[in-house]
DSSP file (Angstrom, degrees, kcal/mol; ACC not computed):
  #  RESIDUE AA STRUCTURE BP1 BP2  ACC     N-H-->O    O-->H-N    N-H-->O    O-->H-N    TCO  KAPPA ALPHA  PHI   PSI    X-CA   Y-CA   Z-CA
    1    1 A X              0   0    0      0, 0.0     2,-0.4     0, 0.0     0, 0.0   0.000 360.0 360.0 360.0 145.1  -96.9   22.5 -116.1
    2    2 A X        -     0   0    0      1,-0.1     2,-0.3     0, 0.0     0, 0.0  -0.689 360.0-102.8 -97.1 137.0  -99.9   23.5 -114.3
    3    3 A X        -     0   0    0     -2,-0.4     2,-0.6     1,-0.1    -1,-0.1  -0.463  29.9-156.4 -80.5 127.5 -101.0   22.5 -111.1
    4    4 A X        +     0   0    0     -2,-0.3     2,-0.4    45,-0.0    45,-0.4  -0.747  13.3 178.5-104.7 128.5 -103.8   19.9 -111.1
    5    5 A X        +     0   0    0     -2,-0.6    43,-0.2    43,-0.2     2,-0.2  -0.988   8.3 178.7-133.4 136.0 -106.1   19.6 -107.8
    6    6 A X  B     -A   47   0A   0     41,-1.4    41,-3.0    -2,-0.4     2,-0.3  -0.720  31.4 -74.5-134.5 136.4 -108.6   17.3 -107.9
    7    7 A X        -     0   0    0     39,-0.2    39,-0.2    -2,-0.2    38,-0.1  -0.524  59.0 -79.6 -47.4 128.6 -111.4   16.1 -105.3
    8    8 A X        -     0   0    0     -2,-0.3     2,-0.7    37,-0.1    -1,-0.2   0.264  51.1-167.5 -32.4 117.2 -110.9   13.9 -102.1
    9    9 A X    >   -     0   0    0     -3,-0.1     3,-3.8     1,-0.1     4,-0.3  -0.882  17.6-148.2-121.3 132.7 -110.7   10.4 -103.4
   10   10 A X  T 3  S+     0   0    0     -2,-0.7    -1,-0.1     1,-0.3    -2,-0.1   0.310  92.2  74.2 -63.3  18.9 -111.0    7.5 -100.8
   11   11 A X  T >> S+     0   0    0      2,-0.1     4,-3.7     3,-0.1     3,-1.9   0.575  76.5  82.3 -82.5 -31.4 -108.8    5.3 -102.8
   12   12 A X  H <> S+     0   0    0     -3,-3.8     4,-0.7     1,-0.3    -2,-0.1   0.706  92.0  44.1 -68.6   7.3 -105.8    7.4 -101.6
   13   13 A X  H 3> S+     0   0    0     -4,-0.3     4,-1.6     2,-0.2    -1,-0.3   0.662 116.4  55.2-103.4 -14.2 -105.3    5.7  -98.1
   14   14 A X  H <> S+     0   0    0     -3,-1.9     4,-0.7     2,-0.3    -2,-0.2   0.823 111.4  37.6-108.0 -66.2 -105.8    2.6 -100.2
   15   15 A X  H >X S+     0   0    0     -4,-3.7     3,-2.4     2,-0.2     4,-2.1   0.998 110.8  64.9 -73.2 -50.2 -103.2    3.3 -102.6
   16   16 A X  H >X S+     0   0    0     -4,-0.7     4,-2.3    -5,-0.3     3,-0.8   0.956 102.8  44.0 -24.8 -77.8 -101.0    4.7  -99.9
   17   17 A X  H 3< S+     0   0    0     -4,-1.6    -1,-0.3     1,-0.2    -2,-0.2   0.354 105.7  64.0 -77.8  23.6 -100.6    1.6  -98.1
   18   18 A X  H <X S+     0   0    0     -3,-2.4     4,-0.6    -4,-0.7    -1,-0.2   0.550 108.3  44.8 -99.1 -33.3 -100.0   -0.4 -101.5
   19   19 A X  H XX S+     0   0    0     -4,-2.1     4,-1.2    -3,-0.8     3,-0.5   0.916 107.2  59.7 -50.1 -53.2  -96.9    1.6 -102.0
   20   20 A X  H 3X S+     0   0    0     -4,-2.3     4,-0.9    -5,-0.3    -3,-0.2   0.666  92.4  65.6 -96.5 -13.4  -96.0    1.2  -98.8
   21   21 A X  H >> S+     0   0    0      2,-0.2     4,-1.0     3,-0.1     3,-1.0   0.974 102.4  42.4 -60.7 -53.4  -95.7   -2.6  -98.7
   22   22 A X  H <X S+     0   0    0     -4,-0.6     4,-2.4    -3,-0.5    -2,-0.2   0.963 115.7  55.1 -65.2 -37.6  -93.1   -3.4 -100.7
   23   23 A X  H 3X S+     0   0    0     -4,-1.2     4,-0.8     2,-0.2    -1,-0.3   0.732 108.7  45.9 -57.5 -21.6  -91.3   -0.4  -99.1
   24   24 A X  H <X S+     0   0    0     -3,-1.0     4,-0.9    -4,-0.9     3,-0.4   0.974 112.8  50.3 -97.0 -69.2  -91.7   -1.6  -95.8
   25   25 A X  H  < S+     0   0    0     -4,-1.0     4,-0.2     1,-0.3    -2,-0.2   0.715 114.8  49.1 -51.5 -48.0  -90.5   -5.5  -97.0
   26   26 A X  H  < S+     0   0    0     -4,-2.4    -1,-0.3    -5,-0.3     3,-0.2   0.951 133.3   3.1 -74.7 -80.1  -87.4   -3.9  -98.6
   27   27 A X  H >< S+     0   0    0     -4,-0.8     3,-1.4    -3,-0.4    -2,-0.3  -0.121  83.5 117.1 -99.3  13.4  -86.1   -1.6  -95.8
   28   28 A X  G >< S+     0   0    0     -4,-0.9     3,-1.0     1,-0.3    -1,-0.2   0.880  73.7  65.6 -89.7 -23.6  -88.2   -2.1  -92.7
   29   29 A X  G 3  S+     0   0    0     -4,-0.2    -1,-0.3    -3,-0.2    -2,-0.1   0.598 109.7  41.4 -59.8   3.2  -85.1   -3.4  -90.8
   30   30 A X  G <  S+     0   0    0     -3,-1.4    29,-0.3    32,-0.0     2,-0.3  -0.020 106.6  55.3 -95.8  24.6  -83.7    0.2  -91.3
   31   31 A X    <   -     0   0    0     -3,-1.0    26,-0.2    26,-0.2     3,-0.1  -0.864  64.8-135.7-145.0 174.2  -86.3    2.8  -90.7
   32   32 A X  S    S-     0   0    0     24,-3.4     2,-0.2     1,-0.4    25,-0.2   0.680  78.4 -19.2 -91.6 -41.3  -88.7    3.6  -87.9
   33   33 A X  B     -B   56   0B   0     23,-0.7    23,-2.2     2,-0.0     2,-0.5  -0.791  41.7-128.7 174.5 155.8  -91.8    4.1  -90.2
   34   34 A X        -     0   0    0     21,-0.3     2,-0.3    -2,-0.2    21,-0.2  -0.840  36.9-171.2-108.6  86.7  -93.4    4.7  -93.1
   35   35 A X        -     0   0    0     -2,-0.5    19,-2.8    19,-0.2     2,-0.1  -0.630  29.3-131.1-102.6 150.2  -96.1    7.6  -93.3
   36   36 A X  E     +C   53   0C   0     -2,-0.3     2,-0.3    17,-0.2    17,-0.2  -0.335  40.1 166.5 -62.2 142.9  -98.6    9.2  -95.3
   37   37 A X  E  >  +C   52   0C   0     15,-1.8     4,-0.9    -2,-0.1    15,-0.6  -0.914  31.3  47.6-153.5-179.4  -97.9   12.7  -95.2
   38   38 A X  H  > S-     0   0    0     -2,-0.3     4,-0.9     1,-0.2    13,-0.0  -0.123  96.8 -51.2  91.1 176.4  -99.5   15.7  -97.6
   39   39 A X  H >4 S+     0   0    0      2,-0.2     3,-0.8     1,-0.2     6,-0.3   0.956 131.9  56.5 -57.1 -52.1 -102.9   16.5  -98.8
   40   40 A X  H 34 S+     0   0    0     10,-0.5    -2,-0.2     1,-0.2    -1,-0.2   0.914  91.3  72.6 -77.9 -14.2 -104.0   13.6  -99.9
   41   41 A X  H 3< S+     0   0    0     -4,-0.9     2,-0.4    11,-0.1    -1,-0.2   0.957  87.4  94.2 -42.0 -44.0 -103.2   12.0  -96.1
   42   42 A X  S X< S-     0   0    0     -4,-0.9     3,-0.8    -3,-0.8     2,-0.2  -0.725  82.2-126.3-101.4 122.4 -106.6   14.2  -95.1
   43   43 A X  T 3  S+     0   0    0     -2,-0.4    -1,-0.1     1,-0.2    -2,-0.1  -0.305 101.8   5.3 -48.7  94.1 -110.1   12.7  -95.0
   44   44 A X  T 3  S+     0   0    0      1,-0.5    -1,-0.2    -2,-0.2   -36,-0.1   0.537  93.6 131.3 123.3  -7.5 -112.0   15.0  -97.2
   45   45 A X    <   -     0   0    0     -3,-0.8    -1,-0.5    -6,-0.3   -37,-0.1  -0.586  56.8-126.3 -89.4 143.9 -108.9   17.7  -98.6
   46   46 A X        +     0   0    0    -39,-0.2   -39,-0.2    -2,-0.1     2,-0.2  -0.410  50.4 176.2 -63.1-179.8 -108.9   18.3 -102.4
   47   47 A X  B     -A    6   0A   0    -41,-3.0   -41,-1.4    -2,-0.1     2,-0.9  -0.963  41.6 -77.7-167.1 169.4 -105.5   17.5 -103.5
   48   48 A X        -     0   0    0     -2,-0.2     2,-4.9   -43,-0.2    -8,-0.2  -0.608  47.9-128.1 -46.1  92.2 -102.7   16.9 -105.6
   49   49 A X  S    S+     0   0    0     -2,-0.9     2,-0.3   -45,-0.4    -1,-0.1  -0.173  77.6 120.0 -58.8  75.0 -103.4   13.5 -107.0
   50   50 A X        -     0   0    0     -2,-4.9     2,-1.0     2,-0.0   -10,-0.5  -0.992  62.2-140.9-134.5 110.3  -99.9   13.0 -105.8
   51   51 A X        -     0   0    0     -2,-0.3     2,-0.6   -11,-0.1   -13,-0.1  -0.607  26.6-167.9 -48.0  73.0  -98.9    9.9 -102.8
   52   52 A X  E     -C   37   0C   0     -2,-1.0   -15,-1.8   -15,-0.6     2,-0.3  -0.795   2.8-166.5-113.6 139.3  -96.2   11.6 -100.5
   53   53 A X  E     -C   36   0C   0     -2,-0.6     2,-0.3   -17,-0.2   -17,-0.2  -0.679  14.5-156.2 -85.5 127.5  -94.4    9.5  -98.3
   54   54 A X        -     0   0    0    -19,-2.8     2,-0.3    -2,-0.3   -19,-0.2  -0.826   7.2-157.1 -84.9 148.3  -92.1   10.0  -95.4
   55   55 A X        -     0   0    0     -2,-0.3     2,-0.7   -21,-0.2   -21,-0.3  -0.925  13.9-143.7 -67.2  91.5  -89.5    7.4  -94.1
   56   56 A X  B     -B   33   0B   0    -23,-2.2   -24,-3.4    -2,-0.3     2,-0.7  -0.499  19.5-172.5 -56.9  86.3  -88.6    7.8  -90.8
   57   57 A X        -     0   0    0     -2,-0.7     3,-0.2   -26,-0.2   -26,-0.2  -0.792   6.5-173.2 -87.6  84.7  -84.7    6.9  -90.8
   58   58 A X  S    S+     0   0    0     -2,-0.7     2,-0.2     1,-0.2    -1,-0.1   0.483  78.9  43.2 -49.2 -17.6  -83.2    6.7  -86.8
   59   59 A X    >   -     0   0    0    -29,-0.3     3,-3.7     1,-0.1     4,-0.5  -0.677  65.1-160.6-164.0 124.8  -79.7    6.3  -88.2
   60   60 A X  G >  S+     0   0    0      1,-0.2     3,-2.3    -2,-0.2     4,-0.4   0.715  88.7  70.0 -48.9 -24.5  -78.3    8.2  -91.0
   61   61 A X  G 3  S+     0   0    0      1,-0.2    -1,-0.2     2,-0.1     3,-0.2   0.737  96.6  56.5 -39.5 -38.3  -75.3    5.4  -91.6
   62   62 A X  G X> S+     0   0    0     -3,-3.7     3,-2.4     1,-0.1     4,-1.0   0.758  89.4  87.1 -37.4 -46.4  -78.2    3.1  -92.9
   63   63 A X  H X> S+     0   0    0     -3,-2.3     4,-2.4    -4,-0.5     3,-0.7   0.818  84.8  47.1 -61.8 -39.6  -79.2    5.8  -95.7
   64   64 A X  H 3> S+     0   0    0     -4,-0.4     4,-1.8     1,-0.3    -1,-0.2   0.877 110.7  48.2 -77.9 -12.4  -77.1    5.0  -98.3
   65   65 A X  H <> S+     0   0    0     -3,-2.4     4,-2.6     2,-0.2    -1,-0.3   0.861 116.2  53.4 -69.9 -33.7  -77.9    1.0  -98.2
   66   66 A X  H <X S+     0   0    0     -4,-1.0     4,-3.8    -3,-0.7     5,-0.2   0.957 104.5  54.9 -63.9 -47.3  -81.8    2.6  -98.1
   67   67 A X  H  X S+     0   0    0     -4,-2.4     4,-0.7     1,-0.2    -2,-0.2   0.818 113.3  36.5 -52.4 -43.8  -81.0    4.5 -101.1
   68   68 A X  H >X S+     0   0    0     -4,-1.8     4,-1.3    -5,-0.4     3,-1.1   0.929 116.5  55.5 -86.1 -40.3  -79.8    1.3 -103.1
   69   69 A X  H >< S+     0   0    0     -4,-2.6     3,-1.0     1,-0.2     4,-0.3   0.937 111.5  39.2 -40.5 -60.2  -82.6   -0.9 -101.5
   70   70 A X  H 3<>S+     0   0    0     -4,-3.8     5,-1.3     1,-0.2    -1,-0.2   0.446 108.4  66.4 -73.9  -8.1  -85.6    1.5 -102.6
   71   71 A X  H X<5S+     0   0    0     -3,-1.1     3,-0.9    -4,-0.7    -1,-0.2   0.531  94.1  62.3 -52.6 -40.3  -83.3    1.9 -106.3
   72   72 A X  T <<5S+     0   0    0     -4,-1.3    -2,-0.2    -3,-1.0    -3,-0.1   0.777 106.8  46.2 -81.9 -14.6  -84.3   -2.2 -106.6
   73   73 A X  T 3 5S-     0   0    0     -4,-0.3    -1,-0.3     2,-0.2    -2,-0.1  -0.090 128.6 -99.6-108.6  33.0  -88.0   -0.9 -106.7
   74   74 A X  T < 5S+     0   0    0     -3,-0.9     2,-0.3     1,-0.1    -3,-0.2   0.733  71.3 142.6  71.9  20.7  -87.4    1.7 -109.0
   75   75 A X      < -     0   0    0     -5,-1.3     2,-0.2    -8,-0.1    -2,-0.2  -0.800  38.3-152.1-103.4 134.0  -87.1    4.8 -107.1
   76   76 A X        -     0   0    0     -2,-0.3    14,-3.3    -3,-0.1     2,-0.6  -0.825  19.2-116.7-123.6 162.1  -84.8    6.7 -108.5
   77   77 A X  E     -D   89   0D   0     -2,-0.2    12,-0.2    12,-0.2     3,-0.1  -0.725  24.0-176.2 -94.6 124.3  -82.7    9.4 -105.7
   78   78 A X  E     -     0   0D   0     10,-1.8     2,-0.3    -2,-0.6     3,-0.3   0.780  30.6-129.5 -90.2 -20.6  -83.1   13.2 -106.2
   79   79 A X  E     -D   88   0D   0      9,-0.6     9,-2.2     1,-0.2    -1,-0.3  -0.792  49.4 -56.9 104.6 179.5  -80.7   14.8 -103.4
   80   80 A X    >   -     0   0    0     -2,-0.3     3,-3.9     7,-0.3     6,-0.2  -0.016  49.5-127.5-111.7  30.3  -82.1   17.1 -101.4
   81   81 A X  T 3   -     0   0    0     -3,-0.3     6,-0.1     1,-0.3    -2,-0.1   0.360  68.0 -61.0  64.4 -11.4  -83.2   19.7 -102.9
   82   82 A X  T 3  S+     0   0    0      4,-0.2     2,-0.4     0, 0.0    -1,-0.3   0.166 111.5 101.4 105.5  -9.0  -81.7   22.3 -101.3
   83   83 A X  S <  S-     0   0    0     -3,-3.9     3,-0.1     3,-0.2    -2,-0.1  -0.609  71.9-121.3-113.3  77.0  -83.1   21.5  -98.0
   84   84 A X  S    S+     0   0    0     -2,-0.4     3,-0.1     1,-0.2    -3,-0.0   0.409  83.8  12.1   2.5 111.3  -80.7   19.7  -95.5
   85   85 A X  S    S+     0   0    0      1,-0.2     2,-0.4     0, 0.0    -1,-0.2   0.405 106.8  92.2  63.9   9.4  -81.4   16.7  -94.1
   86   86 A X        -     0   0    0     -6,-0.2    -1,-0.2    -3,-0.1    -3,-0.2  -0.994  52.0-174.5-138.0 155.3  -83.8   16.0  -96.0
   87   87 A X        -     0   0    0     -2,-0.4     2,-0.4    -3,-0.1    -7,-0.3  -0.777  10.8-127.0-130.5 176.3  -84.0   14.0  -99.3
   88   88 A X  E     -D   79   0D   0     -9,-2.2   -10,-1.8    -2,-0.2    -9,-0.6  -0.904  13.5-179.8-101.9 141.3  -86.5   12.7 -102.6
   89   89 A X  E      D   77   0D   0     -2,-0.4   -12,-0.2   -12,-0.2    -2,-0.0  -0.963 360.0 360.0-132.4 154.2  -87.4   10.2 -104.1
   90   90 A X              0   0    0    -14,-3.3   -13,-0.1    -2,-0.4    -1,-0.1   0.662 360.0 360.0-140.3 360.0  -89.4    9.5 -106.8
């Protein structure tokens, strides 16, 4: 599939924090925060008209209760990818 980059659109801070409301509601007694991260986080970047999110977890015992929470909004869990500590979701 070919990669599609697109010009800065100011909707993406916009749409960011409209994901990130129900995610906070759902889990925010188990995380630290919820950040914009990527290209489209910077004022002005083309980008991958793609959201990506961090969740800032302080204790990994939580994750798998995050993992069914963020599952009741339709996020389904990828693993990690290969890279330790760290996981997807999409």
């Amino acid at each position: 599939m070919p990669v599609r980059v697109v010009s800065y659109n100011p909707d993406w801070e916009q749409w960011f924090r409209e994901l990130r409301e129900p995610i906070l509601e759902k889990i925010s007694d188990y995380i630290v925060d919820i950040v914009h991260v990527g290209s489209t986080s910077i004022d002005g970047m083309s980008a991958k008209p793609v959201i990506d999110i961090d969740i800032l977890v302080d204790n990994w015992n939580n994750f798998q209760e995050i993992i069914k929470r963020l599952g009741e909004l339709g996020y389904e869990h990828l693993g990690d990818l290969g890279i330790k500590e760290w996981r997807a979701r999409e």
